[in-house]
Phi, psi and omega in degrees: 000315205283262164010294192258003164283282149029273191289303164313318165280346171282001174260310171348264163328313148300341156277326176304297207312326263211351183280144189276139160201119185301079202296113224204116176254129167242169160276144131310330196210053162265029203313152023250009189302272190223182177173135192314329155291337169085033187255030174259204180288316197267346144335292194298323190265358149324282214311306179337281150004287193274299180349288203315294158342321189079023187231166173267157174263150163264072189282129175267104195262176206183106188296118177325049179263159170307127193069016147341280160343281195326317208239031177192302193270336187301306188312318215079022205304312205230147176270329174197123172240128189320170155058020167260106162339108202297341166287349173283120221262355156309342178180167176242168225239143172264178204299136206310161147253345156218171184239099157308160166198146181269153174263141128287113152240158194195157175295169144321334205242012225229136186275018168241055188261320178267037174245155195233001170225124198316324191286017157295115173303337171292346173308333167289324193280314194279128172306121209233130146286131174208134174278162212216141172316284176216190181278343195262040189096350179277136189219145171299159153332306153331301169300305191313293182306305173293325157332288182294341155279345172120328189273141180201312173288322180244054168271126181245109175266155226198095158324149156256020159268332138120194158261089188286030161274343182263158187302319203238044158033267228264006160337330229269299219287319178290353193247334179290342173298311190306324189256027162048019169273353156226179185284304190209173165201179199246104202241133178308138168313331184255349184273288185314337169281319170281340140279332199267310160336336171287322194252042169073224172248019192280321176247132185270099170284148172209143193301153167291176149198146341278197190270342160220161213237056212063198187316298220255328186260106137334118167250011191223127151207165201273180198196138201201162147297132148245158195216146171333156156319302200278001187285061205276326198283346166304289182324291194318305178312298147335304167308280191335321176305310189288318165272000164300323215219041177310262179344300173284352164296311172321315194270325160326270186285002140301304173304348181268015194014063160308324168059095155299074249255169184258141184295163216247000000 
């Protein structure tokens, strides 16, 4: 008996060692993406992921800044990180699982709940939130577009790192429309959704249009797994995992009210 306990337990043991795991650099304190609790959308669709797979996930975690890739996945730190523009040529990308778009939000009750194009004349009139990179000139599309029209003095900028002392980074710009300290503002599509959503029904999204902005600028991209160039047989899998497990990504990001848009 001691004998076939023995062995039992040497099997054991050998499926822990033997267990696969899918090493994944996230932000800790990116809701509604991640966050070191694992409660954001991109949590959720890893565990999905690793299910599929048959692995535990490993998280490295690593605050969303400039040169991140560089210093984690590039690094060897991680094997795979969520939430990357399937166009970015720095590393491959699997086949997207939602399509962004940036929003205008503005309250309901506010004489900007329709506008859908930076070429709104009401747009001159209004106090504009728009998220901005940093400190060091880089600005999203959104900043560009208001910027090349002309609107600057009454532009309100917002990181997109937010104020990372707080849980929820990046609230501030959807609670300054609600709390009415800017008129409407221009927000990534899954940040607008998963905030605004907190304040009811008081605030209205509505897609950018159009969906490119002259030559350069993009208000839609496609959204991938990235992976190392050379991970090619990771990449197969990975795809594969994502179309298996369409549907339940598909319900994932409706309860994080991602609102995935159609292609454009």
């Amino acid at each position: 008996m001691k004998r076939l306990a023995c062995i039992a337990m040497l099997l054991a043991a050998a499926n822990v060692a033997g267990a696969r795991e899918l090493r994944v650099c996230a932000d800790p304190n990116n809701l509604p993406f991640s966050n070191a609790q694992r409660e954001g959308f991109e949590n959720a669709i890893v565990e999905v992921i690793a299910r599929d797979l048959g692995a535990d996930v490993e998280y490295i975690w690593w605050a969303q800044r400039r040169g991140a890739l560089r210093n984690t996945l590039n690094a060897g730190k991680c094997d795979v990180v969520p939430g990357i523009a399937s166009s970015m040529e720095m590393l491959a990308t699997t086949r997207p699982y939602y399509r962004g778009t940036y929003m205008f939000v503005a309250r309901r009750d506010s004489p900007w709940r329709a506008v859908a194009t930076f070429d709104d004349p009401q747009l001159r009139d209004a106090t504009i939130g728009v998220q901005l990179v940093g400190d060091d000139g880089a600005n999203t599309p959104p900043a560009h577009s208001l910027a090349r029209r002309g609107m600057v003095a009454n532009v309100r900028g917002f990181t997109v790192y937010g104020d990372y002392a707080r849980p929820d980074p990046q609230a501030a710009i959807v609670d300054a429309v609600a709390d009415g300290r800017v008129d409407i503002a221009v927000v990534w599509g899954p940040t607008a959704g998963y905030y605004a959503a907190r304040h009811g029904d008081a605030l209205q999204l509505v897609p950018v249009q159009p969906w490119l902005d002259g030559p350069l600028w993009p208000m839609t991209f496609d959204i991938s797994l990235g992976v190392r160039r050379d991970d090619r047989e990771l990449r197969r899998e990975l795809d594969r995992a994502l179309e298996r497990n369409a549907a339940e990504i598909a319900a994932i990001l409706a309860r994080f009210h991602v609102g995935s848009v159609a292609p454009p």
